[in-house]
N, C-alpha and C positions, 0 to 999 in steps of 0.2 A: 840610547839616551832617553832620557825620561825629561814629559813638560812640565812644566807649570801652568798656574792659571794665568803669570803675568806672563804670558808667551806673544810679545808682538806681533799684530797680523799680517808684519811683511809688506811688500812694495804694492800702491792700490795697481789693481786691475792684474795681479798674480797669485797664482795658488798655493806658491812655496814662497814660505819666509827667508831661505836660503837657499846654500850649496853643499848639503852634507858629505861626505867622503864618497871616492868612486873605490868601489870593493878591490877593482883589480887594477889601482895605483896605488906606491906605497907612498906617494908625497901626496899633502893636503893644500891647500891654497885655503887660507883661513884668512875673515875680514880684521885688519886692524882695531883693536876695542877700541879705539880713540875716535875713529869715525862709525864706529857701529855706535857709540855714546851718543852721536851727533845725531839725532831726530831728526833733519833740514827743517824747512819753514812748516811743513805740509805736518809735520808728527812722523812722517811715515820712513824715512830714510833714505838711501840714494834709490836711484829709480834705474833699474838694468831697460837697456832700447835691444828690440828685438835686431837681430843679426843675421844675416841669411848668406850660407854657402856653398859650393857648387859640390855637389854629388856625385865623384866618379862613376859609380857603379854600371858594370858590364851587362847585366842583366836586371830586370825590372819583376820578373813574377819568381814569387817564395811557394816552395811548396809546403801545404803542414799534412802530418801525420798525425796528429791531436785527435782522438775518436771522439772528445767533446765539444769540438770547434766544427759548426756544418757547414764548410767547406774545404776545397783542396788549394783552391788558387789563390793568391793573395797578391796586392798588387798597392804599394806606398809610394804615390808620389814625394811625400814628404818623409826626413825622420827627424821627430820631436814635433812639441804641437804648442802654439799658441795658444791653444783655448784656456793653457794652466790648469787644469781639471786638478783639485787636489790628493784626488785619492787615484787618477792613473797608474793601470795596471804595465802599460808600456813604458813609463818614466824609465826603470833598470837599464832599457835598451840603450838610452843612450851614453851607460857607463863603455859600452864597447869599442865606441867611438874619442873619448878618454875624459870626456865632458862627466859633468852631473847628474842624480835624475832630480835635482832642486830647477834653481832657477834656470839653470845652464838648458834643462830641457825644454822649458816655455820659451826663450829669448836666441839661441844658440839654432836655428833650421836648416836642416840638411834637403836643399831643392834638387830635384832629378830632373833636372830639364832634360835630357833623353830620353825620360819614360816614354810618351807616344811611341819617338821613332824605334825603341827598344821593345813597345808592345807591337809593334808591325812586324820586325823582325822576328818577334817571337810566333804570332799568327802566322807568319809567311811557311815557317820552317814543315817540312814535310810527316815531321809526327806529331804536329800539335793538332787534333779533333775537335776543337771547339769544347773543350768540357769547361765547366761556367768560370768566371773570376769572381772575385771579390775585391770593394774599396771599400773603407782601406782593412785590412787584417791589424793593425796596431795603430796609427796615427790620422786623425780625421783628415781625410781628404779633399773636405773642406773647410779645412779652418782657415781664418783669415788672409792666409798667403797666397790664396787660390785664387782672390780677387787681382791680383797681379800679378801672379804666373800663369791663370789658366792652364793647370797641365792636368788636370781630371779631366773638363771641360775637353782637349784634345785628345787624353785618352778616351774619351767617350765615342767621338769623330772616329776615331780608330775604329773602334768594337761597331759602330753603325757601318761602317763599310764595310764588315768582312762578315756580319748578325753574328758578332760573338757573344752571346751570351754574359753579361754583366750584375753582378748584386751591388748594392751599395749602402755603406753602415755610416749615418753621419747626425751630429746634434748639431747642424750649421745648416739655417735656414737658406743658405746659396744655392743649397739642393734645388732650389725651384729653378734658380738660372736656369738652369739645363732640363728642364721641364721637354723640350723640343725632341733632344735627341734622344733622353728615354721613352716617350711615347714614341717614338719611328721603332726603336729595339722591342719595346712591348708588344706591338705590333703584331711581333712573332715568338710573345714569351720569352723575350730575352732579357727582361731587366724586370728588376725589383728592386723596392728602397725601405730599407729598416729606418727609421728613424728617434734617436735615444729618447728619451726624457725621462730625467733624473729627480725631478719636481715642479709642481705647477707654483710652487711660491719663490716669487720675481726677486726677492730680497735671499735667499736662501741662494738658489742659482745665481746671482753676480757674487756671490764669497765663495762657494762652492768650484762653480765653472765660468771665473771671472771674465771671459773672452769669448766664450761661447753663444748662440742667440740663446736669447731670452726664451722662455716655457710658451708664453703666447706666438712667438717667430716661428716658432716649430712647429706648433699644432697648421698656423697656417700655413708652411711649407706643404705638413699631410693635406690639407684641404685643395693647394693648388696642384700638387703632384696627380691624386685621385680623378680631380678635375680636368686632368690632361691624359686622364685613362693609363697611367700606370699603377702596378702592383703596389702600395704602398702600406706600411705596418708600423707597430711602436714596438723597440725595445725597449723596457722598462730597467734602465741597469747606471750604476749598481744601484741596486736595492739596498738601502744601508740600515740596517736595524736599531733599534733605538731613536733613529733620525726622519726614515723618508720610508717605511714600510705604511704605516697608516695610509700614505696617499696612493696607494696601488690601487684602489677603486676608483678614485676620482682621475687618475691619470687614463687609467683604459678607459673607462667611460669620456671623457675628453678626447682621446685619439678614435675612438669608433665615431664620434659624432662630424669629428670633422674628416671622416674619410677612410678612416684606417680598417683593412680588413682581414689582418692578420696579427701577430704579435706574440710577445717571450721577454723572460723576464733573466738579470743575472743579479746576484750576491755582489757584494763586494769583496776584494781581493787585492792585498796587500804584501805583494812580494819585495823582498831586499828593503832597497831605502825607503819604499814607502809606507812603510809601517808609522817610522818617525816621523816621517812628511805630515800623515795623517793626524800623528798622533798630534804634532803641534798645529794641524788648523783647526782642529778639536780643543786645545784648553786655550785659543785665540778667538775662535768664531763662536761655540757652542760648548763652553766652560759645565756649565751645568749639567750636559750631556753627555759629558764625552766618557765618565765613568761605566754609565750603562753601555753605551755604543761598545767601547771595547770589552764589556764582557758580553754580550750577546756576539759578538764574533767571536770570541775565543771559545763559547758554546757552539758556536755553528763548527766549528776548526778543532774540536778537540783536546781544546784547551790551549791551543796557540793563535795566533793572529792572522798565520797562514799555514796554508799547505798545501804543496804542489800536485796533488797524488790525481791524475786523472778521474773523472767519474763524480769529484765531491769538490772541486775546487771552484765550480760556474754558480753550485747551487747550495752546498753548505751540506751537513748533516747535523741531526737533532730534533728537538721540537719547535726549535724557531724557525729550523730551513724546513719544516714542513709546516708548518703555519704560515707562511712564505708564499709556499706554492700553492696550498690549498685559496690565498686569498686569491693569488693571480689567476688560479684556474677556475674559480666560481666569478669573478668579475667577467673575466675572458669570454665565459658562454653565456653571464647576462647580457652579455654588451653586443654577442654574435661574434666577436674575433676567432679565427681559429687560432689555433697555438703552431699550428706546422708552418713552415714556411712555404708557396708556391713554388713548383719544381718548375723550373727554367729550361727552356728549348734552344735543344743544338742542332737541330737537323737542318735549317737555312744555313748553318758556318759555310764559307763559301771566299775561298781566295778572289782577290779583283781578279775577273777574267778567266775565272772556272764558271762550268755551269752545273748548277746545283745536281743534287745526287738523284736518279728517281725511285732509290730504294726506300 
């Protein structure tokens, strides 16, 4: 489907203006045009209230085989995410589930409240070696449902007790909560913390990642995390060209200052429904823009808007996905970041009531 410029910008404090078709249902649940006619008082229309439901699921750790992805273990507390991020690359996921990847996946939260006791059990078992995890592989793990579920927060408790080795990717300044148990795991190189920023302009970020902390919350998360002696870095992602490439210097130089001493940058990536998703918060939010913005992706993509193909889907190919990275990696070494990530330690893993290896 194709926007317009008079594309409404959807319900305040959401990234998607709707609920586009799920690819692998053939029935659509479409809004009445008599109440989509109706503005309510506010201009803005009806208002979806976030929903949260229990997650059966038997096991808690994903494994990827992605040679672009640097990690094996992945570990979501949650599926779907609050923060509404408009351009989520995880949105699709939750067509499997039979929901959306509109609104249905900022409002619609799938909670694993057995994750701990499911990462214990998975630690317990006799062939698992301690090799690292990751939170979250698709869904932040701190978005704002983690203030009242706590189940990162307890998987974290978990991984301290057994020095599992732990990464963690999040643009939700709650990361500092837990300041405590990552500095005990750091202790012995076992945690480190990516943390996103997508732009340092506050007006830009509430339309963009309407639920997300703020560009200044983040930087201070890096400054208290560092402050508490763990590994802590910026990803710069996505990178969206036409829109948010120019600030790739002013972002790493912002995250080295307050702390950060690593870091890496991704493209943007618009798979299935999010292409539309995008495309309509683009002639809502940034009319002006939104021309350029998707042809410089369809240059980075080969002339489409996506492509799945390992190797060129994180970082683009062209001359704009290497003017991309040349910025990122000449900021990167004025600023001292390295670009690699700290390799994490497994040799404390350690069952309650093993004693450690002395190999």
């Amino acid at each position: 489907m194709s926007s317009s410029p008079t594309t409404p910008p959807g319900p305040p404090g959401r990234g998607a203006a709707a609920n586009p078709p799920n690819r692998f249902e053939r029935l659509h649940l479409a809004t009445d045009p008599d109440a989509a006619a109706d503005p309510g008082e506010d201009g803005a229309g009806p208002h979806p209230r976030t929903e949260f439901y229990d997650d059966d699921s038997q096991s808690i750790l994903s494994r990827n085989d992605s040679p672009d992805v640097p990690y094996t273990w992945g570990l979501n507390p949650y599926r779907g995410c609050e923060h509404g991020c408009a351009y989520c690359f995880a949105r699709p996921y939750h067509e499997y589930l039979g929901f959306s990847s509109g609104l249905d996946f900022e409002t619609r939260i799938m909670v694993k409240r057995r994750a701990p006791a499911l990462l214990r059990e998975k630690l317990l078992g006799p062939t698992w070696r301690g090799e690292s995890i990751t939170l979250s592989g698709a869904t932040d793990c701190y978005q704002p449902a983690e203030r009242r579920f706590r189940l990162t927060r307890a998987c974290l408790e978990v991984c301290a007790e057994f020095r599992q080795p732990v990464a963690i990717v999040t643009k939700n300044a709650l990361v500092s909560r837990d300041a405590d148990v990552l500095a005990d795991l750091a202790r012995d190189r076992a945690a480190m913390v990516l943390v996103t920023v997508t732009t340092l302009d506050t007006t830009l970020a509430g339309r963009l990642e309407p639920r997300a902390s703020r560009p200044a919350a983040r930087l201070k998360a890096i400054n208290a995390l560092a402050a508490a002696g763990v590994p802590v870095g910026v990803l710069v992602a996505p990178v969206i060209p036409g829109l948010t490439e120019h600030e790739i210097p002013g972002i790493v130089r912002a995250a080295a200052d307050a702390g950060a001493t690593y870091g890496g940058y991704l493209v943007l990536r618009l798979p299935h429904a999010v292409k539309d998703l995008f495309r309509d918060w683009l002639a809502a939010h940034e009319p002006g823009k939104a021309a350029r913005v998707l042809d410089r992706v369809r240059a980075m993509r080969g002339g489409e808007l996506y492509v799945s193909e390992w190797g060129s889907r994180m970082k683009g190919e062209g001359i704009h996905a290497e003017q991309i990275r040349a910025l990122f990696t000449m900021s990167a070494r004025r600023h001292g970041l390295d670009e690699s990530r700290p390799a994490l330690n497994s040799a404390k893993f350690r069952r309650p009531g093993e004693q450690l290896s002395l190999l």
